[in-house]
Rosetta silent file (secondary structure, phi, psi, omega in degrees, C-alpha in Angstrom):
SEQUENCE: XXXXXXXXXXXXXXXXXXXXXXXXXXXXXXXXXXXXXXXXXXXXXXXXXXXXXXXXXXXXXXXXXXXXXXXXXXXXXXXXXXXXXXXXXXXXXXXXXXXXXXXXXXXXXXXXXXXXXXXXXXXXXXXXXXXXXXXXXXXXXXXXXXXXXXXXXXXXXXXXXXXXXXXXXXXXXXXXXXXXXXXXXXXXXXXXXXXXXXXXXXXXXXXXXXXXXXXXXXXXX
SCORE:     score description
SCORE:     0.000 S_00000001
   1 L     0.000  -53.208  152.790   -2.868 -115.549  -90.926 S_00000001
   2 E  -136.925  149.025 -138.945    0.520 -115.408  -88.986 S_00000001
   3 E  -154.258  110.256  161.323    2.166 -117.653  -87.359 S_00000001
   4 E   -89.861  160.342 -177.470    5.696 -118.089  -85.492 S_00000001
   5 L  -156.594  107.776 -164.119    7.606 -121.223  -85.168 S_00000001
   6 L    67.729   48.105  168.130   10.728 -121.892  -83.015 S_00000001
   7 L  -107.509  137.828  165.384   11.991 -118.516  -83.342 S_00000001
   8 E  -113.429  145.709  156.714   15.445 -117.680  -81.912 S_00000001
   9 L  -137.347  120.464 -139.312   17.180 -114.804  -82.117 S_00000001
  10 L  -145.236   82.698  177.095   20.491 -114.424  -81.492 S_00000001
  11 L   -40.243  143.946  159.796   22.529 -110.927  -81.189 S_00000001
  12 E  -144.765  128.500 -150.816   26.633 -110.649  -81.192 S_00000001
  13 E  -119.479   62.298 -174.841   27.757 -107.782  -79.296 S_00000001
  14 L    84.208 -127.738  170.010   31.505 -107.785  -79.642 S_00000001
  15 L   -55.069  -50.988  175.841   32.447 -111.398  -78.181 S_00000001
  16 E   -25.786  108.387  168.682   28.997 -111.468  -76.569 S_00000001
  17 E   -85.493  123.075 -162.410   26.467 -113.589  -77.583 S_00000001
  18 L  -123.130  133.437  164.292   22.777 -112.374  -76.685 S_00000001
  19 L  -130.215   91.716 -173.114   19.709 -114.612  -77.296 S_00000001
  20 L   -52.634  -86.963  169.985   17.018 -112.259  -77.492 S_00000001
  21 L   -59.003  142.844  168.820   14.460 -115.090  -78.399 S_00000001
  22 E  -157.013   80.662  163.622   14.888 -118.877  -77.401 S_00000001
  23 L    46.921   74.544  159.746   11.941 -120.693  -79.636 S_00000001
  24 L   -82.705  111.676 -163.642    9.069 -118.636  -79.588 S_00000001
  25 L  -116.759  131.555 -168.131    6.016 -120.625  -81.235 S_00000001
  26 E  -169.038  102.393  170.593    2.759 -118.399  -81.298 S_00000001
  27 E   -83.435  127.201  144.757   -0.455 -118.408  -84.177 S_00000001
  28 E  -110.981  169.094 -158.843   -1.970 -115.200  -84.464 S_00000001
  29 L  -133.410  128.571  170.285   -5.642 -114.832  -85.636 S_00000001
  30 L   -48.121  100.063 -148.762   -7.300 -112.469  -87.607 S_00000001
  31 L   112.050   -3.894 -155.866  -10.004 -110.230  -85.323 S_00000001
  32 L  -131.952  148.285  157.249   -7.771 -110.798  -82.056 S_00000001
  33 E  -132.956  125.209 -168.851   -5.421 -108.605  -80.477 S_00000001
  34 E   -91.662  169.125  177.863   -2.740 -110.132  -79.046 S_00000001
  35 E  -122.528  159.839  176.448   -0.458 -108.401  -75.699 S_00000001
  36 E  -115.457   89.701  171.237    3.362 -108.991  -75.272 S_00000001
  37 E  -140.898  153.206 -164.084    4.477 -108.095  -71.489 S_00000001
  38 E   176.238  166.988 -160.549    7.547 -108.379  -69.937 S_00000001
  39 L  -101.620  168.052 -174.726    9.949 -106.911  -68.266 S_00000001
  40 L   -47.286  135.477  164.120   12.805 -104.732  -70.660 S_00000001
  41 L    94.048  -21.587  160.078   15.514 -107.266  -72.577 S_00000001
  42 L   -26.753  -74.250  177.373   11.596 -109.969  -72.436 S_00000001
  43 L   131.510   25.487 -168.597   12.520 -109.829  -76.108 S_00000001
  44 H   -53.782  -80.530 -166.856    8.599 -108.141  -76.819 S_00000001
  45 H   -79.129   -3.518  144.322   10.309 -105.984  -79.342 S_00000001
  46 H   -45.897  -99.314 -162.899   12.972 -108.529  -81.213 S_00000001
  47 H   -27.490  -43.915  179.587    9.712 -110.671  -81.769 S_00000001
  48 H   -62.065  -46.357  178.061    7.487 -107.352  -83.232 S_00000001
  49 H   -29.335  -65.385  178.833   10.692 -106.756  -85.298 S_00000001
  50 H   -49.755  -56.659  170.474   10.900 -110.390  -86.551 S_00000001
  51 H   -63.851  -36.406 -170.851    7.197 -110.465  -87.198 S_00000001
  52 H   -86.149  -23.614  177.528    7.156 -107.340  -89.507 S_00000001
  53 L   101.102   -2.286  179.571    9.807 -108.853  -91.623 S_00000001
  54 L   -31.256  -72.981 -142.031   12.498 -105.882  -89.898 S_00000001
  55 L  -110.155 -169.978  167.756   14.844 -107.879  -88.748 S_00000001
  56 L   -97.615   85.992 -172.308   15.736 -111.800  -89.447 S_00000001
  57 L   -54.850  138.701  145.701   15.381 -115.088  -87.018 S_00000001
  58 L   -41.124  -52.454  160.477   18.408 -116.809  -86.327 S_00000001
  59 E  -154.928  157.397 -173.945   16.447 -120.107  -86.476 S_00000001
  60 L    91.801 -166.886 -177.573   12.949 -120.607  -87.133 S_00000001
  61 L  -171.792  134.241  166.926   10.774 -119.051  -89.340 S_00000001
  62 L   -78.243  104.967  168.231    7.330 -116.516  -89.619 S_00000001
  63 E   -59.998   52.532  157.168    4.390 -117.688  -91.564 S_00000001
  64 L   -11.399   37.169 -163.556    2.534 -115.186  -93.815 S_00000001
  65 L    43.038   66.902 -172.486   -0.685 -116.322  -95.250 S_00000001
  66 L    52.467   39.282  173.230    1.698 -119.436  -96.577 S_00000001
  67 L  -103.053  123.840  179.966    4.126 -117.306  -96.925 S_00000001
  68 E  -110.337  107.212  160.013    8.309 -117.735  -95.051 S_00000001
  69 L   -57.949   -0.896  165.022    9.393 -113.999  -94.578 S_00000001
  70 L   -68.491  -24.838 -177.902   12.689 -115.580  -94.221 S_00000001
  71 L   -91.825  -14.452 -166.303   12.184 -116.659  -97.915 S_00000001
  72 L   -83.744  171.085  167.464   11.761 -113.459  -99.377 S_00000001
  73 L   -92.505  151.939  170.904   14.157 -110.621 -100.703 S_00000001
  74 L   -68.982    2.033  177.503   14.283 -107.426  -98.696 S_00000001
  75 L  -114.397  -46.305  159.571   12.247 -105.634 -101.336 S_00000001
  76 H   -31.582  -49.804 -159.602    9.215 -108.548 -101.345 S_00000001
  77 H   -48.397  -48.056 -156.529    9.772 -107.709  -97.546 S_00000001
  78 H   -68.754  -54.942  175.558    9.488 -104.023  -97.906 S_00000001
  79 H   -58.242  -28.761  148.277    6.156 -104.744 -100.077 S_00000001
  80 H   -60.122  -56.757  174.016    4.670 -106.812  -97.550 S_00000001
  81 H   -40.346  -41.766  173.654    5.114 -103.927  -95.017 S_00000001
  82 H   -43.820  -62.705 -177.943    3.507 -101.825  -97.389 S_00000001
  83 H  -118.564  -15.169  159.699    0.499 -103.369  -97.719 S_00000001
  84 L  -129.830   11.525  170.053   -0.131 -105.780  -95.220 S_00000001
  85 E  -133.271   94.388  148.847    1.414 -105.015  -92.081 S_00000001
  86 E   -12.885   89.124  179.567    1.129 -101.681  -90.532 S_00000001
  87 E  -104.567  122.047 -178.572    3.805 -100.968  -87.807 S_00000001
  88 E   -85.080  101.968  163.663    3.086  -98.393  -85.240 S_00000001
  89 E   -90.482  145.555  176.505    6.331  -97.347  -82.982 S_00000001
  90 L   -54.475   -3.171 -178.143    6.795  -95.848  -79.406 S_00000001
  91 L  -114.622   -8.870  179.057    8.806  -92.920  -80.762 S_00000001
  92 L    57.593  -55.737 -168.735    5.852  -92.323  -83.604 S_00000001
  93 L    71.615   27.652 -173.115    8.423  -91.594  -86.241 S_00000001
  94 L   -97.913  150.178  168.597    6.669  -89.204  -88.278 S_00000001
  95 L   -42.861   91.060 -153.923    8.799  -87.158  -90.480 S_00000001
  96 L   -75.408   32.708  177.959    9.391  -83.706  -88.633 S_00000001
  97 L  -117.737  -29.234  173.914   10.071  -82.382  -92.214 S_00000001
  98 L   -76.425  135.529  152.302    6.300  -83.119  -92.840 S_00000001
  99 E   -58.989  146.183  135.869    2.677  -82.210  -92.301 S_00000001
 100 H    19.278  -96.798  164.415    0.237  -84.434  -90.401 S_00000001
 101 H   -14.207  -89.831 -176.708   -1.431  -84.738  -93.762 S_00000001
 102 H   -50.100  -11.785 -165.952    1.536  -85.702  -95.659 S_00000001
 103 H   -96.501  -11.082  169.547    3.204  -88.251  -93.568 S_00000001
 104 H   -72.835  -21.700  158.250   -0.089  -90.330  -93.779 S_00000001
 105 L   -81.805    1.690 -159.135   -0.069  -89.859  -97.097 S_00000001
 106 H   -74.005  -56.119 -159.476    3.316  -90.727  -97.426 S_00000001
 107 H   -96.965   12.090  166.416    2.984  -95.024  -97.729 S_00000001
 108 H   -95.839  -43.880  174.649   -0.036  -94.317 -100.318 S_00000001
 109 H   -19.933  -68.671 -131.075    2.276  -92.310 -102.154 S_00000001
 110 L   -87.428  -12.298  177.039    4.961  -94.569 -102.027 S_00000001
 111 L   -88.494   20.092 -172.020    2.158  -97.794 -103.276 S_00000001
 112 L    65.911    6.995 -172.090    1.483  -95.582 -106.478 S_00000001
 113 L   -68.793  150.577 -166.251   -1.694  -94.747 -105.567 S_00000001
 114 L  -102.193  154.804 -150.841   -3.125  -91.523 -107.567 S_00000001
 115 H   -43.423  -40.375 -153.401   -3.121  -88.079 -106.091 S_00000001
 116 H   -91.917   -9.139  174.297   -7.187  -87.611 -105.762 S_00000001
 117 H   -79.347  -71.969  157.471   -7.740  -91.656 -103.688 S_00000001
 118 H     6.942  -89.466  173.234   -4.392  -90.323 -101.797 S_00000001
 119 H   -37.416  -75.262 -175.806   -6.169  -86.999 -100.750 S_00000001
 120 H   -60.521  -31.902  151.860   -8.887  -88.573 -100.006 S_00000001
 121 H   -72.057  -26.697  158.340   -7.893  -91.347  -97.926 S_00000001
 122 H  -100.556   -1.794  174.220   -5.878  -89.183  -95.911 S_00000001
 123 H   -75.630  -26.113  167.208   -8.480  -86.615  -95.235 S_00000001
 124 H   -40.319  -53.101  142.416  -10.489  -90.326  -93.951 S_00000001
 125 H    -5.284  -74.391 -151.576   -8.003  -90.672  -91.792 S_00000001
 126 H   -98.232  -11.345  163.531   -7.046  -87.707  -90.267 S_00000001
 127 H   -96.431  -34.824  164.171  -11.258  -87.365  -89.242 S_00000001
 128 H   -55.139  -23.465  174.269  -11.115  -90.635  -88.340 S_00000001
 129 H   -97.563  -19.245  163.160   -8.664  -90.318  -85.608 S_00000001
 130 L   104.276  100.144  173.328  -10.017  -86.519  -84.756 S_00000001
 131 L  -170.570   16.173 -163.795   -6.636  -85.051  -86.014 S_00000001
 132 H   -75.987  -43.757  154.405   -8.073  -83.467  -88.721 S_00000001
 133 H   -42.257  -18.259  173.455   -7.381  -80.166  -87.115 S_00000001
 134 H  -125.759   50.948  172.662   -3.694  -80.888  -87.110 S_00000001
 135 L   -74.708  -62.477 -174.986   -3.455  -81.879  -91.081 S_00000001
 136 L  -102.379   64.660  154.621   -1.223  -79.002  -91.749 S_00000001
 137 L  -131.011  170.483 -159.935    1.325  -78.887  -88.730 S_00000001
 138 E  -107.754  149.830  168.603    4.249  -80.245  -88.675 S_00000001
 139 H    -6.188  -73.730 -152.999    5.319  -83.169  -85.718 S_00000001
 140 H   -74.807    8.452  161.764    6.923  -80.714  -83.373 S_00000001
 141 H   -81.893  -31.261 -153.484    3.294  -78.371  -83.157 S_00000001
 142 L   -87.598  129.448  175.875    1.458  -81.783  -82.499 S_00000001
 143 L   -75.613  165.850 -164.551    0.821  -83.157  -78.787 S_00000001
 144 H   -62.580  -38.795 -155.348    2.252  -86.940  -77.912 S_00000001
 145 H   -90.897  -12.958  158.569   -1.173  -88.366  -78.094 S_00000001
 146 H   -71.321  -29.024 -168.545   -2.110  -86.708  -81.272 S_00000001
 147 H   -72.884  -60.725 -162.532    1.681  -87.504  -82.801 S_00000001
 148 H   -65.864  -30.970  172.276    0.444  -90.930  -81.855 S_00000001
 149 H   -58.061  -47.839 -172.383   -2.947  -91.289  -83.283 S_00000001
 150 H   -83.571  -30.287  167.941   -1.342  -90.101  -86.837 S_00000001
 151 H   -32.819  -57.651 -169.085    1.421  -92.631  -86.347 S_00000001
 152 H   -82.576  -26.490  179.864   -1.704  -95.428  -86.419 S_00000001
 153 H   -74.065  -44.125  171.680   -3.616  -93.393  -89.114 S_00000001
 154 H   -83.880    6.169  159.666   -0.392  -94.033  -91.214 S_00000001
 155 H  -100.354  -23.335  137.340    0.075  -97.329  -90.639 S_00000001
 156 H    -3.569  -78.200 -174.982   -3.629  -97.306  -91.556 S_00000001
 157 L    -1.204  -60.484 -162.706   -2.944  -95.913  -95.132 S_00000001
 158 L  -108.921   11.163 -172.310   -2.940  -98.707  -97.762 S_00000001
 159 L    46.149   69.987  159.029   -5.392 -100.756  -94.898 S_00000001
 160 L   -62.237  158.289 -172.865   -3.100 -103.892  -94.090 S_00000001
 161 L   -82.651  -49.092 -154.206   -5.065 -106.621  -92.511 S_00000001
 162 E   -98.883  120.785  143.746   -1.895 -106.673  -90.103 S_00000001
 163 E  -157.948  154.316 -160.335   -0.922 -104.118  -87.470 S_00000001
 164 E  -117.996  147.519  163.107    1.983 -104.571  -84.792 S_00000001
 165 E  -139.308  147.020  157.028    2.666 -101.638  -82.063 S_00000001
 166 E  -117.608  125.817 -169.284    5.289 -101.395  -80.377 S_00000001
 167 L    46.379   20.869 -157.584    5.234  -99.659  -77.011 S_00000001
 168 L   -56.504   -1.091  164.679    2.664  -98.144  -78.508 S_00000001
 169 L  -120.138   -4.562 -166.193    1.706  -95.969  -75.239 S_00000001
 170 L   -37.316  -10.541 -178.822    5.233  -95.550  -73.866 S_00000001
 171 L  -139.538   25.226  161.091    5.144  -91.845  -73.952 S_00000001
 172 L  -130.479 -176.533 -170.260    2.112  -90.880  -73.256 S_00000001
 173 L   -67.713 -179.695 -160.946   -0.078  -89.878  -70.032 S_00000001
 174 H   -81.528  -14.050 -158.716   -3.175  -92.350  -69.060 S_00000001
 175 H   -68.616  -84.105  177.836   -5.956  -90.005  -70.906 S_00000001
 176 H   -25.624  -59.037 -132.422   -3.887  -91.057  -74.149 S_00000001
 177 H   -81.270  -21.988 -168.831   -2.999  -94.462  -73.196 S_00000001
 178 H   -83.184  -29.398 -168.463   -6.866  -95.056  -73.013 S_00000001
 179 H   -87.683  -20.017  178.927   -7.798  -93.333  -75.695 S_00000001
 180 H   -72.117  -47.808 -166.495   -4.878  -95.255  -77.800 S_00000001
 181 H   -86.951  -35.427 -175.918   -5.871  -98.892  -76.265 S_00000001
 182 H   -66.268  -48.662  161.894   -9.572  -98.008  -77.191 S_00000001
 183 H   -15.959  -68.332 -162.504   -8.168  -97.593  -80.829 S_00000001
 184 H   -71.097  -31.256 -162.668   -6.252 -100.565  -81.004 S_00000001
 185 H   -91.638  -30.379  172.073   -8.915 -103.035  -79.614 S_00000001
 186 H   -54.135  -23.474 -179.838  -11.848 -101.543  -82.346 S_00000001
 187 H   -56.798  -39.195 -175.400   -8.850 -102.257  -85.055 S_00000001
 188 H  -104.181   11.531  154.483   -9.675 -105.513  -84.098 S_00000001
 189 H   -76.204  -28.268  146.931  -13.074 -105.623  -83.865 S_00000001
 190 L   -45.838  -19.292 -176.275  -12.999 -104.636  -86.922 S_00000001
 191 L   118.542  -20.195 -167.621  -11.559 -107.501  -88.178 S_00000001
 192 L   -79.208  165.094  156.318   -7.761 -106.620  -88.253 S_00000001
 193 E  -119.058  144.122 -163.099   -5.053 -108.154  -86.681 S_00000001
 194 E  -124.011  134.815  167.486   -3.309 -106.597  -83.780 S_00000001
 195 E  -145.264  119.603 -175.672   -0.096 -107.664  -82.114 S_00000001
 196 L  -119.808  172.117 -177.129    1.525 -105.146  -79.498 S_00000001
 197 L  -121.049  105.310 -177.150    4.445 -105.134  -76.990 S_00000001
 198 L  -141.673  161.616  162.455    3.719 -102.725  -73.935 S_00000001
 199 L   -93.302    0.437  154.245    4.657 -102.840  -70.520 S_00000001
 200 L   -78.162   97.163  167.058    1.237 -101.157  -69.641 S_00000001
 201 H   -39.521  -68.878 -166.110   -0.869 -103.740  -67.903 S_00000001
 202 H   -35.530  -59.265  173.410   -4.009 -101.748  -68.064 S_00000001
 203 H   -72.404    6.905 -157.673   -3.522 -101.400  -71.930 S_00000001
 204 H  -100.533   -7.473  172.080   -2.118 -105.167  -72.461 S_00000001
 205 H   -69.193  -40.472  158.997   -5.700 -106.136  -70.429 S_00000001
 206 L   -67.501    7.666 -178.509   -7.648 -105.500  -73.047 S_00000001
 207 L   -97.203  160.729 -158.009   -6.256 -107.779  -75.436 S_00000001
 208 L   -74.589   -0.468 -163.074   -8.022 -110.685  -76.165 S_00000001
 209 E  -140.582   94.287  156.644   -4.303 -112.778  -75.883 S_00000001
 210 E   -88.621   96.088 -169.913   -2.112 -112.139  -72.952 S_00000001
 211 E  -107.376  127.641  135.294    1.324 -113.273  -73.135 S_00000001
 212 E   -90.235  116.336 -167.863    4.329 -113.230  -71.151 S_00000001
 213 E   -95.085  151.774  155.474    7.555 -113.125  -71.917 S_00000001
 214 E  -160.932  156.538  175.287   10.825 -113.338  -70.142 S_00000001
 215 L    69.343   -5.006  172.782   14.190 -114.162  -70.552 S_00000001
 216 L   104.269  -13.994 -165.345   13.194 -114.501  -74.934 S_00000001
 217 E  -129.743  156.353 -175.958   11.075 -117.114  -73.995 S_00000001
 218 E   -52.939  101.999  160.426    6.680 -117.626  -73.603 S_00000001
 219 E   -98.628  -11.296  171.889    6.470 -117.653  -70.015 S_00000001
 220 E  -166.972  143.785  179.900    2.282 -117.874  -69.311 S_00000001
 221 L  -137.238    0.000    0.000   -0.337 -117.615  -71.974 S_00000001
């Protein structure tokens, strides 16, 4: 389903030359959740970046159900992202202008989907993650591990096949992190595929693919 191959990445930071990646080769498989650990500057979150279609390798290229995101336009890109890869971040990112409600509804919105599937897919949602109680508050009412839970119910939304976290417990206490890692590994019992970057052993133990990185590059698999 996706696949890296040879990826570099390669940063320029005034004179500086950085090589976040140095030909990272990886398949991932549909049903599996893979882990990323390493210590900060590993390059965990270049590689989620890369993989999502964010950013751009330097050399090498990410494989999409025959697909080179490298081949695309940034608005194919944006349309994959839409619909088949879900990205969850360590900072959650929900609009503080929003409800709950709304920011999960927010990428069905934005696929055209009409108002009464919309509604209804985000009330699925927001009782699927138990967060249903915080549908109309806004971010800064909402506790970290709740902020986080709606984070993954919106990357949820249009159901991508695909979903990458990043640091996906970094800010919260261990109740959350457990209750977060229990999440992630049913996504993929479900069938989905999960690929995260965390520097929490405990959650990166439960993935069915442990990798380490340092230094940009696979150091034990």
């Amino acid at each position: 389903m996706l696949q890296a191959s040879d990826l570099h990445k390669i940063y320029s930071l005034g004179k500086e030359k950085i090589h976040a990646l140095k030909g990272i080769t990886f398949s991932f498989k549909k049903g599996t959740m893979t882990a990323f650990v390493g210590p900060s500057g590993s390059g965990k979150s270049t590689l989620l970046h890369l993989l999502a279609g964010i950013d751009q390798p330097t050399k090498g290229e990410i494989h999409l159900n025959g697909q080179i995101l490298s081949h695309l336009n940034e608005t194919e890109r944006t349309r994959i992202r839409l619909f088949q890869i879900g990205f969850v971040f360590q900072r959650f990112f929900l609009l503080p202008y929003l409800t709950a409600e709304e920011n999960i509804e927010l990428p069905l919105l934005e696929a055209g989907i009409k108002r009464i599937e919309r509604v209804k897919r985000t009330k699925e949602l927001l009782s699927l993650f138990g967060v249903e109680n915080r549908a109309d508050h806004r971010p800064w009412q909402i506790s970290g591990g709740e902020k986080q839970r709606i984070a993954i119910a919106r990357a949820l939304a249009n159901n991508p096949p695909i979903i990458l976290a990043d640091e996906p417990t970094g800010e919260l206490d261990e109740a959350n992190t457990k209750q977060i890692g229990k999440i992630l590994k049913n996504l993929a019992k479900d069938g989905k595929l999960v690929v995260l970057a965390t520097h929490n052993h405990e959650l990166a133990q439960q993935a069915d693919h442990l990798i380490s990185l340092r230094d940009g590059k696979i150091e034990k698999q």
